[in-house]
C-alpha positions in Angstrom: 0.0 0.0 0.0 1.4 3.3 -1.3 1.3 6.3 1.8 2.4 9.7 2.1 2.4 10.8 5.7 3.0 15.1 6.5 4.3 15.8 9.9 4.5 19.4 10.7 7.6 20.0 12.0 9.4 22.5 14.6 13.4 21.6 13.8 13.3 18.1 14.7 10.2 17.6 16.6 6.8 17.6 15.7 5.3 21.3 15.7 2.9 21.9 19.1 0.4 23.4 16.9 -0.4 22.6 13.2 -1.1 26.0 11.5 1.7 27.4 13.2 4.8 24.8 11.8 7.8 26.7 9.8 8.1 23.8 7.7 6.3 19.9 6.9 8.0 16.7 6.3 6.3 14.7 3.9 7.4 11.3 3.8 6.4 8.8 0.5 6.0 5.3 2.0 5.8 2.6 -1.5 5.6 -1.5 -1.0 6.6 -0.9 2.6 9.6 1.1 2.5 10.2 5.2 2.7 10.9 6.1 -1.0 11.3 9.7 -0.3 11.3 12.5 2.6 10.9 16.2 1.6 10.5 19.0 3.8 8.6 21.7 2.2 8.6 25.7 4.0 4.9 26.5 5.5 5.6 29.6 7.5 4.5 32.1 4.2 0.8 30.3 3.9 -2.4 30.3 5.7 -3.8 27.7 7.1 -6.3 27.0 3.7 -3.3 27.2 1.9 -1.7 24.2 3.6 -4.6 22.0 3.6 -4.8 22.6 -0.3 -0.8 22.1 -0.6 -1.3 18.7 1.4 -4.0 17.5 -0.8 -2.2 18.8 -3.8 0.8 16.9 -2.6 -1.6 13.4 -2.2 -0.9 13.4 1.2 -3.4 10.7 2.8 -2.2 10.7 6.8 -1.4 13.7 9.2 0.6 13.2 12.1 0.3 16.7 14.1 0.6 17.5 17.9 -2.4 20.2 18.2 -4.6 20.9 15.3 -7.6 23.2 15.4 -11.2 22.0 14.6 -11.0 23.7 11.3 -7.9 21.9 9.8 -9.1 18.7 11.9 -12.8 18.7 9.8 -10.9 20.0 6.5 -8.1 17.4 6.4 -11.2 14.4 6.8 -13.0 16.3 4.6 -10.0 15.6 1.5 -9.9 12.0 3.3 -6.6 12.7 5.0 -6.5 10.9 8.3 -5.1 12.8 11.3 -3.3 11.4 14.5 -3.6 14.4 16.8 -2.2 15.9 20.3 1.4 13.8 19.4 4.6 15.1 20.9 8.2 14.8 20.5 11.0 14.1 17.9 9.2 13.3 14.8 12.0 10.3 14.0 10.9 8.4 17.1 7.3 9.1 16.6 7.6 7.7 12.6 8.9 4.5 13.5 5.6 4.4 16.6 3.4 5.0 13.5 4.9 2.3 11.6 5.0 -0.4 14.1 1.2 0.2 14.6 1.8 1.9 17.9 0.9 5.7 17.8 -2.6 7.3 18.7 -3.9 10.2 19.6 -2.2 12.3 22.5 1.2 10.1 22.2 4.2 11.3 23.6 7.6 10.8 23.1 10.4 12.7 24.9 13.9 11.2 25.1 16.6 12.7 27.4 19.6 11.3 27.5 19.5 8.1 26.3 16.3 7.0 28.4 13.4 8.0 26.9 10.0 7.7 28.0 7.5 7.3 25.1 3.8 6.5 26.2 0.8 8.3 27.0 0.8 11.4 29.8 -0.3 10.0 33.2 -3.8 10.0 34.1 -4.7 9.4 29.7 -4.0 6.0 29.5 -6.8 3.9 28.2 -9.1 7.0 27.9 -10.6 8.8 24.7 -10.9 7.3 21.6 -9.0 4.8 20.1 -9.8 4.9 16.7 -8.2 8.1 16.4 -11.4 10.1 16.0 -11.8 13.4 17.8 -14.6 14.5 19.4 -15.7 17.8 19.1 
């Protein structure tokens, strides 16, 4: 199955809020394996814009950290899937996505060599796990 994921990125970590990113990382996943990984400059266009350039761009899965209702009902409006409220260095939080392990309000913050990846205290085993948000 062919995939193209966008992560908005702030340097090396995924951005805190989605319309706000200086740059996304669009990564082109073919037969299995990451064909390509482009970073494209976001800081000049308006939300709108982005969404378009996404959709424009075939994008089909969104891994954010926070992500206004707007983009949120936009992006599932072009079918693009959205894993929302995720934190930490986007590297770490790719390979969660493709072992099947990443949902909604994931975090991920290494320091020095022992990182803690899971979900906040007091989350765990609440919301919704299919990755919808409710509004």
């Amino acid at each position: 199955m062919d995939l193209k994921i966008a992560i908005p990125l702030f340097g090396t970590r995924i951005s805190p809020r989605f319309d706000v990113s200086p740059e996304i990382q669009i990564i082109t996943v073919e037969n299995g394996k990451v064909v390509r990984n482009e970073n494209f400059p976001v800081a000049h266009l308006t939300p709108t814009q982005r969404l378009d350039q996404l959709a424009s761009n075939g994008v089909n899965q969104v891994i954010c950290g926070g992500i206004d209702g707007f983009c949120f009902n936009q992006l599932g409006n072009k079918g693009i899937e959205v894993i929302h409220n995720v934190a930490g260095e986007a590297g770490e939080v790719l390979n969660l996505f493709f072992k099947g392990a990443l949902r909604p309000g994931f975090c991920c913050n290494g320091k020095r060599g022992r990182g803690f990846c899971g979900w906040p205290r007091g989350l765990r085993g609440k919301g919704n796990r299919n990755g919808q948000r409710n509004m």
